[in-house]
PDB file of N, CA, C, O and CB in Angstrom:
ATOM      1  N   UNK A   1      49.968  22.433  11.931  1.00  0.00           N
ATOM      2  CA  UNK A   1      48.643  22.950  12.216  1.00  0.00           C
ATOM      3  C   UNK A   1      48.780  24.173  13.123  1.00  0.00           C
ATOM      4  O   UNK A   1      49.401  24.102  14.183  1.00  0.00           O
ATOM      5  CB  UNK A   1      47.745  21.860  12.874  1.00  0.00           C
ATOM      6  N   UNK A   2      48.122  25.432  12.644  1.00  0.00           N
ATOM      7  CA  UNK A   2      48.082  26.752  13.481  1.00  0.00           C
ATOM      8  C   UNK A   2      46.958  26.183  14.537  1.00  0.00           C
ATOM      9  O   UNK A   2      46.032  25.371  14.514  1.00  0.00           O
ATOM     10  CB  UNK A   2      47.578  28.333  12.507  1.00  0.00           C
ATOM     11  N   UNK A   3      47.768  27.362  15.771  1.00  0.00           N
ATOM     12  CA  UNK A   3      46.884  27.516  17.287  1.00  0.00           C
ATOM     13  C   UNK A   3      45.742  28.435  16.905  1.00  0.00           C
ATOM     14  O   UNK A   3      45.901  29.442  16.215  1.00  0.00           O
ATOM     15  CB  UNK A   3      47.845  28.311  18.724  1.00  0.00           C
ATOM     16  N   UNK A   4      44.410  27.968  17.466  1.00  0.00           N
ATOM     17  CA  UNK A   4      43.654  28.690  17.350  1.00  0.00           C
ATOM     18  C   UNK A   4      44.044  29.999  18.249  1.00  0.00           C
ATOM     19  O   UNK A   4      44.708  29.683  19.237  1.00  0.00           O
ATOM     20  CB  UNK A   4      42.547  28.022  17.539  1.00  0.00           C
ATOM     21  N   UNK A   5      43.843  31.066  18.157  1.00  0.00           N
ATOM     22  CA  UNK A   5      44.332  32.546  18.942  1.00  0.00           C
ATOM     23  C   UNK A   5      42.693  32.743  19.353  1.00  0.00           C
ATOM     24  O   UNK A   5      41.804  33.094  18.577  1.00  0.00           O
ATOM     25  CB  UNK A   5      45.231  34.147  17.696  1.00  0.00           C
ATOM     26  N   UNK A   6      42.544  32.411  20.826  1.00  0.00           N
ATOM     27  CA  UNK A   6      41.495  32.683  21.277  1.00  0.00           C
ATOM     28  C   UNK A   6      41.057  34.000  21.236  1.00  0.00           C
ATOM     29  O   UNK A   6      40.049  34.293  20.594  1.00  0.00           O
ATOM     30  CB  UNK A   6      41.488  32.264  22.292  1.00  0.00           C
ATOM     31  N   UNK A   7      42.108  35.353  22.236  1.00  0.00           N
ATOM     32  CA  UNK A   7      41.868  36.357  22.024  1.00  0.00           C
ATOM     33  C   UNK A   7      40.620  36.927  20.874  1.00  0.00           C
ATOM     34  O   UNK A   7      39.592  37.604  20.890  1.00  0.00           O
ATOM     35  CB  UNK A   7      43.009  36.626  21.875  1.00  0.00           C
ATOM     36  N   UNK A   8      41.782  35.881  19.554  1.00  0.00           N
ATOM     37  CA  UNK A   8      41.167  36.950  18.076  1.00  0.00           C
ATOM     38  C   UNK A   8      40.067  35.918  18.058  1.00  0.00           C
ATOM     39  O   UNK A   8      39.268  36.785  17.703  1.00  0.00           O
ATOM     40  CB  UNK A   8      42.311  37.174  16.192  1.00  0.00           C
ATOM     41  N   UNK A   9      39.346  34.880  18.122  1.00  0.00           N
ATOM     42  CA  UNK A   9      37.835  34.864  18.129  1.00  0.00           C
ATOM     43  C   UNK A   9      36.928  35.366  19.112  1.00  0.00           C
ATOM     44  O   UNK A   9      35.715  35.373  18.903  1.00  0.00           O
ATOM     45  CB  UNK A   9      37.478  33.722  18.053  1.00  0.00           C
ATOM     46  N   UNK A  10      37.574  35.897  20.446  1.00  0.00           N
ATOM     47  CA  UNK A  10      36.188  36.432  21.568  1.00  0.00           C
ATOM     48  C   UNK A  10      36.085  37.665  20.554  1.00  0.00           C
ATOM     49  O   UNK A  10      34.923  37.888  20.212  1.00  0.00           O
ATOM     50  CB  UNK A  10      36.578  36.956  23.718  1.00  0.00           C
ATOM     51  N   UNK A  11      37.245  38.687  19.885  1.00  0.00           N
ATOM     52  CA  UNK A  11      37.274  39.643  19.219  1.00  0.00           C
ATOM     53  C   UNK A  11      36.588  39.574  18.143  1.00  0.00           C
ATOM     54  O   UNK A  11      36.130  40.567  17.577  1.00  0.00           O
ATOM     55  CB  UNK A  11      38.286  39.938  19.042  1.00  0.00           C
ATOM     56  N   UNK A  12      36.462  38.518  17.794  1.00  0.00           N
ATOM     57  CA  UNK A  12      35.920  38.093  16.196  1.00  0.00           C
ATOM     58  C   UNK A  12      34.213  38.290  16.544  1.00  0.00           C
ATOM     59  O   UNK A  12      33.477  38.962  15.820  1.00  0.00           O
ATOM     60  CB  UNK A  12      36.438  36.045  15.584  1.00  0.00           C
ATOM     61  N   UNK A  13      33.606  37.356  18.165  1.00  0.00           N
ATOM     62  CA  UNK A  13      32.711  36.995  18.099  1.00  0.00           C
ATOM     63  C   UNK A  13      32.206  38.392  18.815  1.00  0.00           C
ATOM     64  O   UNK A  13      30.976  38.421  18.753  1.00  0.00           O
ATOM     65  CB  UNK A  13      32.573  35.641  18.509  1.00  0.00           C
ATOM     66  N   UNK A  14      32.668  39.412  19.390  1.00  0.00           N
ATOM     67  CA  UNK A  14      32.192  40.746  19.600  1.00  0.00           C
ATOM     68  C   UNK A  14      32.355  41.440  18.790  1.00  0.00           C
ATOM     69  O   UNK A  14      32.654  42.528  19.280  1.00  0.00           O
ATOM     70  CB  UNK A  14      32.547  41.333  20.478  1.00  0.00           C
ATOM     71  N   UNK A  15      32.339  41.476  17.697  1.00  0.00           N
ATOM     72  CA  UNK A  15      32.231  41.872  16.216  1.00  0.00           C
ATOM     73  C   UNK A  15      31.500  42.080  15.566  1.00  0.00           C
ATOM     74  O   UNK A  15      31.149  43.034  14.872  1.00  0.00           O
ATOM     75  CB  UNK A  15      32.536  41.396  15.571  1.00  0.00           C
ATOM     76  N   UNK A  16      31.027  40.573  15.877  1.00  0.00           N
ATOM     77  CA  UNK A  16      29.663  40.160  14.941  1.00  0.00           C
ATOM     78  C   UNK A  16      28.565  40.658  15.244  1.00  0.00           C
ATOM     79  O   UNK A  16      28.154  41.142  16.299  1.00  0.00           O
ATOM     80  CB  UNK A  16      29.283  38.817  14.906  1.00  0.00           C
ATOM     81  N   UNK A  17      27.951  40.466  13.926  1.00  0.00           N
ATOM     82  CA  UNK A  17      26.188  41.273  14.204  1.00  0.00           C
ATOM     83  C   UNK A  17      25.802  40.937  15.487  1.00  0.00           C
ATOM     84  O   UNK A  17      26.057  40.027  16.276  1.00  0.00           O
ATOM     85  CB  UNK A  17      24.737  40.657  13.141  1.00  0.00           C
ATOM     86  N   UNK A  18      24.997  42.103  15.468  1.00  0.00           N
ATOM     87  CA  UNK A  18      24.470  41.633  17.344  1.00  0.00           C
ATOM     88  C   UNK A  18      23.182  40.585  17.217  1.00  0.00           C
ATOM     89  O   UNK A  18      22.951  39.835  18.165  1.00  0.00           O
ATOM     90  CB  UNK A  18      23.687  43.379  18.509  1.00  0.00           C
ATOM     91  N   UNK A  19      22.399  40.553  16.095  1.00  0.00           N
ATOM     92  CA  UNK A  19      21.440  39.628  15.965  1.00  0.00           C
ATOM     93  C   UNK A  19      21.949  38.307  16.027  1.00  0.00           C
ATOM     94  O   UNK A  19      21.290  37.469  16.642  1.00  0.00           O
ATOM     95  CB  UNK A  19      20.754  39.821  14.846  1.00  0.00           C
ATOM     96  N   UNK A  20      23.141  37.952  15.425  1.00  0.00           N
ATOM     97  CA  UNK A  20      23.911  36.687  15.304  1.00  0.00           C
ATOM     98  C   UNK A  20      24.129  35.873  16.694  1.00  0.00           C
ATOM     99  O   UNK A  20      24.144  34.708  17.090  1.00  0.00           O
ATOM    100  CB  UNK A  20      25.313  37.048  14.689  1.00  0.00           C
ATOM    101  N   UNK A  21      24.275  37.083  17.151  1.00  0.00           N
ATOM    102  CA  UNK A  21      24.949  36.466  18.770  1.00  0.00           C
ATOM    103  C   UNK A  21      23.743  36.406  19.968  1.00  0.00           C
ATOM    104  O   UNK A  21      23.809  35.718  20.987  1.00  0.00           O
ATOM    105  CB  UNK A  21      26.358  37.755  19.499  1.00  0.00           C
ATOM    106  N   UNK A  22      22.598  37.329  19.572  1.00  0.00           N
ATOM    107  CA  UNK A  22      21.276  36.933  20.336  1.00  0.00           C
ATOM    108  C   UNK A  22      20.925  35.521  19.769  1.00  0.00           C
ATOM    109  O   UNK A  22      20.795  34.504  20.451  1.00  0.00           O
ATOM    110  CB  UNK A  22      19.956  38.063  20.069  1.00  0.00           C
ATOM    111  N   UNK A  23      20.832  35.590  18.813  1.00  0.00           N
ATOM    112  CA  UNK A  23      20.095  34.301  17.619  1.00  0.00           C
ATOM    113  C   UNK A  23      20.616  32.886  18.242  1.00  0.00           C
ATOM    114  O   UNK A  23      20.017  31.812  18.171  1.00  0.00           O
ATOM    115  CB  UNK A  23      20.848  34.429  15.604  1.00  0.00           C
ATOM    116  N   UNK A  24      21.513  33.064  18.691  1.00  0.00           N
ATOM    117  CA  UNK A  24      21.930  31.448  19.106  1.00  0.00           C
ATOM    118  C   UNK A  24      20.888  31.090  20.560  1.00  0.00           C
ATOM    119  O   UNK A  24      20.654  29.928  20.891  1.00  0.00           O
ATOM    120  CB  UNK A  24      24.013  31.329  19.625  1.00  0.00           C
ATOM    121  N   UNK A  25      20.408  32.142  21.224  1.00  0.00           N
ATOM    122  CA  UNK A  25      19.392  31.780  22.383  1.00  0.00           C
ATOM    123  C   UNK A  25      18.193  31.580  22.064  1.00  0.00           C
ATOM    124  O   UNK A  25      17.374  31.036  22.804  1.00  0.00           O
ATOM    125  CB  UNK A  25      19.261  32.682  23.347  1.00  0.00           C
ATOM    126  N   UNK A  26      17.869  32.181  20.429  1.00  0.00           N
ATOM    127  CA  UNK A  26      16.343  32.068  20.015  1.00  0.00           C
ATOM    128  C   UNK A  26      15.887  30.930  20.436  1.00  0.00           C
ATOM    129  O   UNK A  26      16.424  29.908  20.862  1.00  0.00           O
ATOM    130  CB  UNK A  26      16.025  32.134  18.570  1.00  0.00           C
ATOM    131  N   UNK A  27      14.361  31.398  20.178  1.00  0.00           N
ATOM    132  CA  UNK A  27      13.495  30.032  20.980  1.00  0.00           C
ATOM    133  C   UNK A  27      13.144  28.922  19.679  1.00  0.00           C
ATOM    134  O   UNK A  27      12.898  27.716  19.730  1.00  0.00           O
ATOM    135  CB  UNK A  27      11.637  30.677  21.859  1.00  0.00           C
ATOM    136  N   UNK A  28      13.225  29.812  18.565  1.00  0.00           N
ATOM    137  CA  UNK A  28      12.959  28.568  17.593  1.00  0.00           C
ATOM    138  C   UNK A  28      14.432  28.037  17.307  1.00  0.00           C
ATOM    139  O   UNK A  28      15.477  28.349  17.879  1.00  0.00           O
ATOM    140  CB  UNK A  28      12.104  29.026  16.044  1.00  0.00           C
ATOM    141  N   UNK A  29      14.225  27.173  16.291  1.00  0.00           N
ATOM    142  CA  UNK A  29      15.982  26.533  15.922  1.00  0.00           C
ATOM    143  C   UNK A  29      16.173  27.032  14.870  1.00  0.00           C
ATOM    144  O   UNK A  29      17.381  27.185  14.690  1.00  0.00           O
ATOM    145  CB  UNK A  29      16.377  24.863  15.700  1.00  0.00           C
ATOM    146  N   UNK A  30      15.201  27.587  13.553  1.00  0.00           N
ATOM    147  CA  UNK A  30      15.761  28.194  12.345  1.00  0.00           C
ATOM    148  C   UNK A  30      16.953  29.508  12.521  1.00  0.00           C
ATOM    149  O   UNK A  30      17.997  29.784  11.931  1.00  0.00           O
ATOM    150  CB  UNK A  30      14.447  28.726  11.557  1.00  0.00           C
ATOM    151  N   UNK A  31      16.070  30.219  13.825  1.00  0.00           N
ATOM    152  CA  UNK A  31      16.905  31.112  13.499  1.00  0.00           C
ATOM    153  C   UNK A  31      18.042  30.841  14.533  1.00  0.00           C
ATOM    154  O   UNK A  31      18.730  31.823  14.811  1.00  0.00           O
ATOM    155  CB  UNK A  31      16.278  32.485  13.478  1.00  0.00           C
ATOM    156  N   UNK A  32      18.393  29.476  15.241  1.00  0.00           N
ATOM    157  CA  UNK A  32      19.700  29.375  16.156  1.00  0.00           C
ATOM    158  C   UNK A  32      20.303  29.090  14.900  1.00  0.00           C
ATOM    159  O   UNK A  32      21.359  29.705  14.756  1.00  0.00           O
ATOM    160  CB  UNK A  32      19.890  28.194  17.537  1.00  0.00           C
ATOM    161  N   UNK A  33      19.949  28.276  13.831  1.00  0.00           N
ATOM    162  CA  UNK A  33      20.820  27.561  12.887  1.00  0.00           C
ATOM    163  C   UNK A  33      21.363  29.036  12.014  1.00  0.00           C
ATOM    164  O   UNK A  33      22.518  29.316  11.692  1.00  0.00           O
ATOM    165  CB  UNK A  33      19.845  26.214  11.847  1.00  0.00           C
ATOM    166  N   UNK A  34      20.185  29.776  11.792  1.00  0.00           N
ATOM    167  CA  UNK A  34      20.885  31.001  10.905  1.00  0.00           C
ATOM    168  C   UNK A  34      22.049  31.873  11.924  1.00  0.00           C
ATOM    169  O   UNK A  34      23.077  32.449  11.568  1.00  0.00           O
ATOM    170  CB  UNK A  34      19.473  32.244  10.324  1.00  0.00           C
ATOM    171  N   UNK A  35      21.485  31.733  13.253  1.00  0.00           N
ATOM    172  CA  UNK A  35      22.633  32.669  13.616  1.00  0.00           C
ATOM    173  C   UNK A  35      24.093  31.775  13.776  1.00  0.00           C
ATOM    174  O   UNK A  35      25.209  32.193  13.469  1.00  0.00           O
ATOM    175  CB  UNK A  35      22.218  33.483  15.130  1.00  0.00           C
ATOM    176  N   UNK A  36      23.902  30.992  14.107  1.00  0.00           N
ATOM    177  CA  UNK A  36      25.258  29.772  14.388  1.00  0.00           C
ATOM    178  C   UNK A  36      25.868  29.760  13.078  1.00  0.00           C
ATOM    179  O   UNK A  36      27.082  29.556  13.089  1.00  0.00           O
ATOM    180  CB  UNK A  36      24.765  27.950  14.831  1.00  0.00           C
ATOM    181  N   UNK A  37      25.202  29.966  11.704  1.00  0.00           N
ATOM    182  CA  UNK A  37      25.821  30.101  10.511  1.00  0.00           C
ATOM    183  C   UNK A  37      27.063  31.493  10.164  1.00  0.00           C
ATOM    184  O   UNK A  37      28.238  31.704   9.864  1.00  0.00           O
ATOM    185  CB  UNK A  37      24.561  30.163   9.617  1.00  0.00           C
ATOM    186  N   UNK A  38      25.571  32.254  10.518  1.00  0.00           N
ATOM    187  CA  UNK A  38      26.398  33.718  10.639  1.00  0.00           C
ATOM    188  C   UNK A  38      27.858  33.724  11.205  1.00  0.00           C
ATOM    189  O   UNK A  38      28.943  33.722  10.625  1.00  0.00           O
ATOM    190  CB  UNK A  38      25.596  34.716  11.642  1.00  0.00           C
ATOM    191  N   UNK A  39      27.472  33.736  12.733  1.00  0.00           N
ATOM    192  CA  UNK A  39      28.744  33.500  13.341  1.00  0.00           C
ATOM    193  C   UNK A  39      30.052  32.267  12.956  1.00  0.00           C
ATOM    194  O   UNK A  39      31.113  32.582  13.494  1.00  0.00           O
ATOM    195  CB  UNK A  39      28.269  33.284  14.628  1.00  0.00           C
ATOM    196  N   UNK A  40      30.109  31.255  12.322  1.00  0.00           N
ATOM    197  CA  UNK A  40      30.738  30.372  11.568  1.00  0.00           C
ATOM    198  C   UNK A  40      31.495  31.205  10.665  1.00  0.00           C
ATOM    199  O   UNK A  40      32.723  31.185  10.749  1.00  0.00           O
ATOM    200  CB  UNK A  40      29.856  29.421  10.933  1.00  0.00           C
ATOM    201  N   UNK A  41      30.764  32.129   9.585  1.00  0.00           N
ATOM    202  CA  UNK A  41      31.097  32.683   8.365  1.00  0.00           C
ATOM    203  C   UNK A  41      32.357  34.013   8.568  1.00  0.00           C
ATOM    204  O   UNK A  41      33.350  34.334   7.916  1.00  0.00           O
ATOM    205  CB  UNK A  41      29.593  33.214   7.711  1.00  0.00           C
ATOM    206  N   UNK A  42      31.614  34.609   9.989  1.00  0.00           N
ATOM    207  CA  UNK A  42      32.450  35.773  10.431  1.00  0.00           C
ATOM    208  C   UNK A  42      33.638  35.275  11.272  1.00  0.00           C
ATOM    209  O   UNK A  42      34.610  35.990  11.511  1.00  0.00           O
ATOM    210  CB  UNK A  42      31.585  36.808  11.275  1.00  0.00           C
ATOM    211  N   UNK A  43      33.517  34.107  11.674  1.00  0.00           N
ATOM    212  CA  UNK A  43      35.061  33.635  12.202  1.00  0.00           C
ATOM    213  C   UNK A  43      36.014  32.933  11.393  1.00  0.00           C
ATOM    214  O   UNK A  43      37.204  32.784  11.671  1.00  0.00           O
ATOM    215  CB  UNK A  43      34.985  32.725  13.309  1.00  0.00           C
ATOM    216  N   UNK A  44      35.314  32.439  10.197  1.00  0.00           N
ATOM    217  CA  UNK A  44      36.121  31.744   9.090  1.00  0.00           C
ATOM    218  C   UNK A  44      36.368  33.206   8.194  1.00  0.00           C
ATOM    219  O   UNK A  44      37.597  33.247   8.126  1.00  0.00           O
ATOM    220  CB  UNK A  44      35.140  30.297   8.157  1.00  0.00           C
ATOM    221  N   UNK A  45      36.020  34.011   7.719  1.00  0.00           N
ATOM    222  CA  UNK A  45      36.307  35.247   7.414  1.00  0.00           C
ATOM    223  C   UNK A  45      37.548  35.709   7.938  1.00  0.00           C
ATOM    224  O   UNK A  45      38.484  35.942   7.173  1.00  0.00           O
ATOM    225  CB  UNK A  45      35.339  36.008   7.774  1.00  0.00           C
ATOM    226  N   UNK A  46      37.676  35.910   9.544  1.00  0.00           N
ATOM    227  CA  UNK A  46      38.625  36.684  10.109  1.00  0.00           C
ATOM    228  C   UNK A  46      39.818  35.738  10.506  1.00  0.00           C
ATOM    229  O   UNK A  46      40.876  36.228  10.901  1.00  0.00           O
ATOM    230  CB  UNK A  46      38.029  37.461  11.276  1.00  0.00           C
ATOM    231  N   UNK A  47      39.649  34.451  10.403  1.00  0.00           N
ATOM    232  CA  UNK A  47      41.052  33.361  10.167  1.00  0.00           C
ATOM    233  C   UNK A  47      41.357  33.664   8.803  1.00  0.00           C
ATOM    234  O   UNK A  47      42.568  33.441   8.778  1.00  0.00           O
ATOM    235  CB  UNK A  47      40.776  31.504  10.329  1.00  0.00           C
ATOM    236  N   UNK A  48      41.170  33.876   8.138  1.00  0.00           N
ATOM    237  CA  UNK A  48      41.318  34.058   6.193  1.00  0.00           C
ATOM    238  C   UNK A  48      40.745  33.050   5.353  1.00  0.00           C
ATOM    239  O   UNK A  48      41.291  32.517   4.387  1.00  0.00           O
ATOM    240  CB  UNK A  48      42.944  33.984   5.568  1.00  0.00           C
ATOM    241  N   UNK A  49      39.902  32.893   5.683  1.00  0.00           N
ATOM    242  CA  UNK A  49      39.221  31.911   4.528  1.00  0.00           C
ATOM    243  C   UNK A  49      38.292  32.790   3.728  1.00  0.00           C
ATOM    244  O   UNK A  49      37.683  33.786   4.115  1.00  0.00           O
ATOM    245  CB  UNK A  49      38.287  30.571   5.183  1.00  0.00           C
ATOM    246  N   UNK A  50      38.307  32.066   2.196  1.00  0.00           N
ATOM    247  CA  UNK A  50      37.569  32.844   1.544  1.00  0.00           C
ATOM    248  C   UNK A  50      36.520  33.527   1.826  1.00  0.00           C
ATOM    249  O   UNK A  50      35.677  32.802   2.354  1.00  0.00           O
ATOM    250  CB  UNK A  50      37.329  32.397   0.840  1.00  0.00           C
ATOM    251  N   UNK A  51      36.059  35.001   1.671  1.00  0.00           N
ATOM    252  CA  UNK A  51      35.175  35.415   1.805  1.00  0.00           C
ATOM    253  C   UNK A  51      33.907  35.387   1.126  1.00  0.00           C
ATOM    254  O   UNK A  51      33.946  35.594  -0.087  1.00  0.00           O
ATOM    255  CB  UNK A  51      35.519  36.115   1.927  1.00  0.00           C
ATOM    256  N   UNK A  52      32.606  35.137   1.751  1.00  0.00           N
ATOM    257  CA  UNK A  52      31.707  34.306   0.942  1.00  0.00           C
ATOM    258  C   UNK A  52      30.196  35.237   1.127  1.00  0.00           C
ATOM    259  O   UNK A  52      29.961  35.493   2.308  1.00  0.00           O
ATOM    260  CB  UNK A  52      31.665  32.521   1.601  1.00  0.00           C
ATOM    261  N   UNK A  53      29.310  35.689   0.275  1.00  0.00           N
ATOM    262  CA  UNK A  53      28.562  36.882   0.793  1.00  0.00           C
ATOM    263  C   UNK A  53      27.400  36.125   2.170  1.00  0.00           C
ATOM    264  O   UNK A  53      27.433  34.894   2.180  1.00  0.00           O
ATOM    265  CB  UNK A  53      27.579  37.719  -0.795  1.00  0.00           C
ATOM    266  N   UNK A  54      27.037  36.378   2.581  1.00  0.00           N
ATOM    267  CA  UNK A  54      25.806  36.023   3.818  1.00  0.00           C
ATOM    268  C   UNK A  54      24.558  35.133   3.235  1.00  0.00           C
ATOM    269  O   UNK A  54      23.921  34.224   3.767  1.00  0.00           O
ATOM    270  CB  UNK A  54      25.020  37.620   4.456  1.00  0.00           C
ATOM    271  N   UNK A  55      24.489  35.518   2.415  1.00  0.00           N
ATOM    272  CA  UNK A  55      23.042  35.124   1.526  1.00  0.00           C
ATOM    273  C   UNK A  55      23.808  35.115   0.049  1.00  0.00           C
ATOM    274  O   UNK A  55      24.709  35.886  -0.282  1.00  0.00           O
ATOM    275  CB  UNK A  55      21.470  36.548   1.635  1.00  0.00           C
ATOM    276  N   UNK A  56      23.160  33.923  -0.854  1.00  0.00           N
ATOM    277  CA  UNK A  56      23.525  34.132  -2.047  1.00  0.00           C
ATOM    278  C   UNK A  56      22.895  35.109  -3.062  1.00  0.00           C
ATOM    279  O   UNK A  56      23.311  35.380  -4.188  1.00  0.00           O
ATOM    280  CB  UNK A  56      23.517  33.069  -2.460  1.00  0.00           C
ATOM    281  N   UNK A  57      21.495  35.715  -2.246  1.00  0.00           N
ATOM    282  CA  UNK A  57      20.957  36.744  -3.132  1.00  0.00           C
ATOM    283  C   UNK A  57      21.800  38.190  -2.500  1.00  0.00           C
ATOM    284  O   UNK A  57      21.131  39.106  -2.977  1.00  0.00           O
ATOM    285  CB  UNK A  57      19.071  36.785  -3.019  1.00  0.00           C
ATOM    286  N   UNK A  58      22.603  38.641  -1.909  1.00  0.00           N
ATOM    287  CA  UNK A  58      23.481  39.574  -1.144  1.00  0.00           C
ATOM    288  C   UNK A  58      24.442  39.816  -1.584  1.00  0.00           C
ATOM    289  O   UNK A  58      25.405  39.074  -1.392  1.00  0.00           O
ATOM    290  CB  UNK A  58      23.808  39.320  -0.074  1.00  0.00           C
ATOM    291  N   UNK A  59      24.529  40.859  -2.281  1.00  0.00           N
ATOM    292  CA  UNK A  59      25.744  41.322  -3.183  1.00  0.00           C
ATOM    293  C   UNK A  59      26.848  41.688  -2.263  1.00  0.00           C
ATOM    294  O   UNK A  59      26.548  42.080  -1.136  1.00  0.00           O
ATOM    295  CB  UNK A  59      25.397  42.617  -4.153  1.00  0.00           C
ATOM    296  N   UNK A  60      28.007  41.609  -2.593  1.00  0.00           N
ATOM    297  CA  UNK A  60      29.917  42.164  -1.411  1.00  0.00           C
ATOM    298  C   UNK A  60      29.274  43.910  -1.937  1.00  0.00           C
ATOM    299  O   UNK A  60      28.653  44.232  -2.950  1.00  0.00           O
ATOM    300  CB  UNK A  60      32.721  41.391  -2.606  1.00  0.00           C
ATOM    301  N   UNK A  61      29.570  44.430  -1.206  1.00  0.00           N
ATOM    302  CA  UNK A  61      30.413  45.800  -1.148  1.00  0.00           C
ATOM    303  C   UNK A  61      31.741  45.843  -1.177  1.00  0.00           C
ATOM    304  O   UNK A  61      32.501  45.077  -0.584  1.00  0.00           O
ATOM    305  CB  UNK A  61      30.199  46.497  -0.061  1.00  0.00           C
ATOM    306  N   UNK A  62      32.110  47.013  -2.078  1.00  0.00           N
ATOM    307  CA  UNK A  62      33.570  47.261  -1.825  1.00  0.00           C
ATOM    308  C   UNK A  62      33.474  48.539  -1.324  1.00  0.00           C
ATOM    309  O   UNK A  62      32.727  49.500  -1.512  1.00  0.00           O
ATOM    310  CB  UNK A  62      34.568  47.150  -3.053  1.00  0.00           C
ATOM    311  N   UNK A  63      34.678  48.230  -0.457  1.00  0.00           N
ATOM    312  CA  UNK A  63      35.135  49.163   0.451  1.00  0.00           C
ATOM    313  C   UNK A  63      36.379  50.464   0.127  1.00  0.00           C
ATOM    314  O   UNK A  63      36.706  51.242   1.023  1.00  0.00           O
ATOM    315  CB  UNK A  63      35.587  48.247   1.471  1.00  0.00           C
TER     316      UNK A  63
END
């Protein structure tokens, strides 16, 4: 089993959308749950797990 590398998630989680990372203080819970998702997706992203779009109506860009 790999060490989680803290470094690369504070890096991961100053990364992320800035709404994502307000969103977890929101006052309602939909949008703590959407941002707690967000942020989930962008740290499983940057460990290498499949990349998966945000929304299923949200097309990838290529880069």
């Amino acid at each position: 089993m790999d060490r989680i590398d803290t470094a690369r998630v504070a890096e991961t989680l100053l990364a992320a959308p800035g709404w994502a990372r307000v969103g977890l203080t929101a006052p309602t819970s939909h949008m703590r749950v959407e941002a707690a998702f967000e942020l989930a997706r962008v740290i499983a992203e940057s460990v290498g797990g499949s990349p998966e779009p945000a929304h299923i109506d949200q097309l990838g860009l290529s880069l």
